[in-house]
Backbone atoms as SQL, in Angstrom:
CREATE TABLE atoms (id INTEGER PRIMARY KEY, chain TEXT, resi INTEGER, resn TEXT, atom TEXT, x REAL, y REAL, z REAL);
INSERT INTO atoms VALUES
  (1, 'A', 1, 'UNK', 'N', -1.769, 83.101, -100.774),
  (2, 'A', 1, 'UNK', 'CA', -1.239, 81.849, -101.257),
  (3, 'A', 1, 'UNK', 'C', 0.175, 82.089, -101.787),
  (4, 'A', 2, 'UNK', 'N', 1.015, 81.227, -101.337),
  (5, 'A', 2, 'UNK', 'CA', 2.412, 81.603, -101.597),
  (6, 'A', 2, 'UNK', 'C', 2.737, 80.380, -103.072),
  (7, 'A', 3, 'UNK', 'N', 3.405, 80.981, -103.835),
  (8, 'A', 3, 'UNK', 'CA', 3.787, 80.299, -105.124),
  (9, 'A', 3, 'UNK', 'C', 5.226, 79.631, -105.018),
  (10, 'A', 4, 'UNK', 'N', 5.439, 78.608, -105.446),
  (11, 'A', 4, 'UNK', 'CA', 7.376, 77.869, -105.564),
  (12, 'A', 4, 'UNK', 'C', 7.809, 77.933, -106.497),
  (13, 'A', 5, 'UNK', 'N', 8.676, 78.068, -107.100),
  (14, 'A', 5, 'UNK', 'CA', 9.038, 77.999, -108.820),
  (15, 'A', 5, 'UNK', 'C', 9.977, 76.565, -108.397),
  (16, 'A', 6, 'UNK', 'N', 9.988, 75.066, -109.024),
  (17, 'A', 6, 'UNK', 'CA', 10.469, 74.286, -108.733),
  (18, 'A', 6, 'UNK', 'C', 11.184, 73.616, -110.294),
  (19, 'A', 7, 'UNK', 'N', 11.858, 73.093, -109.997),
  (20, 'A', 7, 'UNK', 'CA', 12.655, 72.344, -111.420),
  (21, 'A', 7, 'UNK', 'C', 13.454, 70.599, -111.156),
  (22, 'A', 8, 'UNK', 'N', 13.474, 70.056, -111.929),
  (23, 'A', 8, 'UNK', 'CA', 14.416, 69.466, -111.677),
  (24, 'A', 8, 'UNK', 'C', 15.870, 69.270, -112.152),
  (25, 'A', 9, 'UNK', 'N', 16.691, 68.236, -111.722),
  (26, 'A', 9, 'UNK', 'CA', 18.043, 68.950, -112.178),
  (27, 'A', 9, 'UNK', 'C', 18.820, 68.385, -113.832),
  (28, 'A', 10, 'UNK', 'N', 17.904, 68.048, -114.148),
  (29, 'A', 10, 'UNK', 'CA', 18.098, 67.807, -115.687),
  (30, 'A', 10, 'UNK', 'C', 17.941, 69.539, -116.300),
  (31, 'A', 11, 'UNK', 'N', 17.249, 70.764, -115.552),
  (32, 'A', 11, 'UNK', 'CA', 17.258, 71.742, -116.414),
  (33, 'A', 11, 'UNK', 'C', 18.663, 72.456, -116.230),
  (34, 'A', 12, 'UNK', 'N', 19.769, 71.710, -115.381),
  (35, 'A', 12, 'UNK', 'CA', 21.017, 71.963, -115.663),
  (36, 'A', 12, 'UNK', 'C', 21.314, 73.780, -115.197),
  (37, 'A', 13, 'UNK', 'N', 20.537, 74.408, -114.518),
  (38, 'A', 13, 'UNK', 'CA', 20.311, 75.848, -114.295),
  (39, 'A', 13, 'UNK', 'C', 21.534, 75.669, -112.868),
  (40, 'A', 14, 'UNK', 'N', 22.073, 76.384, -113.079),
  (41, 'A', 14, 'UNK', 'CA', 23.324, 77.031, -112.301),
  (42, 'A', 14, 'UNK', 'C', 22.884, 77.013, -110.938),
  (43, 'A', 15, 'UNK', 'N', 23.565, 76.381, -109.785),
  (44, 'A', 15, 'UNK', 'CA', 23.284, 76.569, -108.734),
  (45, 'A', 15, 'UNK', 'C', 22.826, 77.965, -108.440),
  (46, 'A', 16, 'UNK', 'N', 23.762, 78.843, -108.811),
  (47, 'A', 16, 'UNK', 'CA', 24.100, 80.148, -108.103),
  (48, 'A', 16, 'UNK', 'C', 22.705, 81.565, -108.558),
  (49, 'A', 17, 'UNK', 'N', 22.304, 80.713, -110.091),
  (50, 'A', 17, 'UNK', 'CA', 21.093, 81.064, -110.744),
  (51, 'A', 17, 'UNK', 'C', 19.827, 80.777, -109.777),
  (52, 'A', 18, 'UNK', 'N', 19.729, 79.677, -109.481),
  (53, 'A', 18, 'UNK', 'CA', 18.705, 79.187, -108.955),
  (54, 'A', 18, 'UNK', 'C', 18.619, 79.770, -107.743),
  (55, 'A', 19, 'UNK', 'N', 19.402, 79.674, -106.479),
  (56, 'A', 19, 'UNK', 'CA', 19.323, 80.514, -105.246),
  (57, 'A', 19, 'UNK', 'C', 19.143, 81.636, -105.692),
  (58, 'A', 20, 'UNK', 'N', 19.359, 82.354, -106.591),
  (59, 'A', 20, 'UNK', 'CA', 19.498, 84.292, -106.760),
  (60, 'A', 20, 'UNK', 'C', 17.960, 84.733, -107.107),
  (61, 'A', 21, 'UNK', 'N', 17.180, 83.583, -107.470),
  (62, 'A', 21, 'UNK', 'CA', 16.222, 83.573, -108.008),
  (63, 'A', 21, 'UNK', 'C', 14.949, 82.731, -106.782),
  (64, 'A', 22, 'UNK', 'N', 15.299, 82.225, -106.104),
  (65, 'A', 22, 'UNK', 'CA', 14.223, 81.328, -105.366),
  (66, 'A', 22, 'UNK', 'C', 13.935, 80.121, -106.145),
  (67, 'A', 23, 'UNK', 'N', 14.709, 79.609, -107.190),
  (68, 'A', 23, 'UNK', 'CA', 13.859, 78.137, -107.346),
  (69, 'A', 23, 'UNK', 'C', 14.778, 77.155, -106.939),
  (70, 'A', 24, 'UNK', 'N', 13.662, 75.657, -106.494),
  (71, 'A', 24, 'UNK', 'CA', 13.703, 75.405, -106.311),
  (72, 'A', 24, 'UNK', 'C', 14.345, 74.042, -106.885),
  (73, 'A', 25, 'UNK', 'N', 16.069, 73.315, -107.041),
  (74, 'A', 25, 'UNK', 'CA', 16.132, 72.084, -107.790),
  (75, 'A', 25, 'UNK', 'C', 16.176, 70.889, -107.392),
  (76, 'A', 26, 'UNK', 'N', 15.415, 70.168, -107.743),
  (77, 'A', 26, 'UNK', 'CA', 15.001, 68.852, -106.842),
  (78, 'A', 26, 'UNK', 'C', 15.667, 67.675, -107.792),
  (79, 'A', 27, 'UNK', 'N', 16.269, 67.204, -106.969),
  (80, 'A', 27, 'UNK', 'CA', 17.117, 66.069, -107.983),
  (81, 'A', 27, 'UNK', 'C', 16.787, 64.646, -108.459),
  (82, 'A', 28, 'UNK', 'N', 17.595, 64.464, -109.997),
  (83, 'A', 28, 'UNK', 'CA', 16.604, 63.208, -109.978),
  (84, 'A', 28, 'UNK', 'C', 17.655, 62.057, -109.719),
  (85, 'A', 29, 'UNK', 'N', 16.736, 61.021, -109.453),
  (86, 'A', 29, 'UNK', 'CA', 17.168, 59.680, -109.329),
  (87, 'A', 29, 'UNK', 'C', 18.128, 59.396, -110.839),
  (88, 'A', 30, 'UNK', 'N', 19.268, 58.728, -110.708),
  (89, 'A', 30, 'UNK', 'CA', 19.962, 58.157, -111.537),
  (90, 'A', 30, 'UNK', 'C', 20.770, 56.760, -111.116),
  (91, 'A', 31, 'UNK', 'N', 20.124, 56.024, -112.772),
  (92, 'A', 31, 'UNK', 'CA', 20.698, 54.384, -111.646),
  (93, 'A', 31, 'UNK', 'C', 21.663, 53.856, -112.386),
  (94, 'A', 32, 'UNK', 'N', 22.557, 53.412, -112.110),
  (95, 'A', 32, 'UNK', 'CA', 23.675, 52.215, -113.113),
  (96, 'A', 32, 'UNK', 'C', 23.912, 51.260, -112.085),
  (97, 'A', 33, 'UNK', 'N', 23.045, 49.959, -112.912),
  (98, 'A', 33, 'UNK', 'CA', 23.118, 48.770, -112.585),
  (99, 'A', 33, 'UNK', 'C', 22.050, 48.850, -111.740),
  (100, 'A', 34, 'UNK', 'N', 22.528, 48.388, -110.391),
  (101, 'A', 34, 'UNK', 'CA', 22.078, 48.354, -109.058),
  (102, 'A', 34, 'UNK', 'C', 22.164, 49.550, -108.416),
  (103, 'A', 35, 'UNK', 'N', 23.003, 50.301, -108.262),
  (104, 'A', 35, 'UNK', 'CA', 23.162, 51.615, -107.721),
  (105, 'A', 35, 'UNK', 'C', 22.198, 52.685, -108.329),
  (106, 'A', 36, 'UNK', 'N', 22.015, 53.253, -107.258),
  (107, 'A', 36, 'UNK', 'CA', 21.038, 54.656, -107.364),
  (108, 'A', 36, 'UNK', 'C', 22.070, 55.723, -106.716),
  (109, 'A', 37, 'UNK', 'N', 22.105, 57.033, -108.057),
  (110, 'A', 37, 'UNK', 'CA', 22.965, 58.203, -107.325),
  (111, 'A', 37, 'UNK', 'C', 21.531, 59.677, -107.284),
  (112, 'A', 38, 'UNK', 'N', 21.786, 60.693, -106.864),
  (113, 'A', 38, 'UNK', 'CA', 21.080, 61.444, -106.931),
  (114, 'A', 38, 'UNK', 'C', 21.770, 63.052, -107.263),
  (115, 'A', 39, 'UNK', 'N', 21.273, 62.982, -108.338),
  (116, 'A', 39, 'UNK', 'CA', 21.880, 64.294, -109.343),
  (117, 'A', 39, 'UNK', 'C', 22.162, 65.187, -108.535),
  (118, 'A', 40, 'UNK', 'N', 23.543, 65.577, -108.769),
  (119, 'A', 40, 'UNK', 'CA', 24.040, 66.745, -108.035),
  (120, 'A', 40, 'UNK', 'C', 23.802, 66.811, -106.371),
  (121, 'A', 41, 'UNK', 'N', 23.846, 65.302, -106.262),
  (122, 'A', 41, 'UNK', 'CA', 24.075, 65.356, -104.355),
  (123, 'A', 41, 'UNK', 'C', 25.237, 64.515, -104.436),
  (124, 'A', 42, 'UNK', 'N', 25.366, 63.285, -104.843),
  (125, 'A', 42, 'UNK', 'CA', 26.028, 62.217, -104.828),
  (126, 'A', 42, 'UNK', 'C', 26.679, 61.872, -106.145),
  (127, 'A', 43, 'UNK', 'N', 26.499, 62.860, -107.222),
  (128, 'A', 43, 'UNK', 'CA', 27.034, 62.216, -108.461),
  (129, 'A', 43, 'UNK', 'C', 26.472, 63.537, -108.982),
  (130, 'A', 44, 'UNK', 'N', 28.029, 64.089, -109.810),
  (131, 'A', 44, 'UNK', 'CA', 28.344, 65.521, -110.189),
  (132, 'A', 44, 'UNK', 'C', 28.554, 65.103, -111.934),
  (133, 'A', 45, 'UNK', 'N', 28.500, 66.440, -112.395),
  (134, 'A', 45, 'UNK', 'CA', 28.550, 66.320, -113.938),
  (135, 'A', 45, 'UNK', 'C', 30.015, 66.483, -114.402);
């Protein structure tokens, strides 16, 4: 059985951390107004 270490991107963990390591950051939904962006794909800190 293979294990994932997964997070999302509110834990703010370093891209370069996360690949060096295998986990996995799955981004969250963020909305203003009407618009939906998605953390660290479409809307950077």
């Amino acid at each position: 059985m293979a294990i994932k270490v997964v997070t999302d991107s509110t834990s703010d963990l370093p891209a370069d951390v996360a690949e060096s390591l295998g986990i996995e950051v799955v981004p969250l939904n963020v909305h203003f107004g009407s618009d939906v962006y998605k953390d660290r794909v479409n809307l950077m800190p």
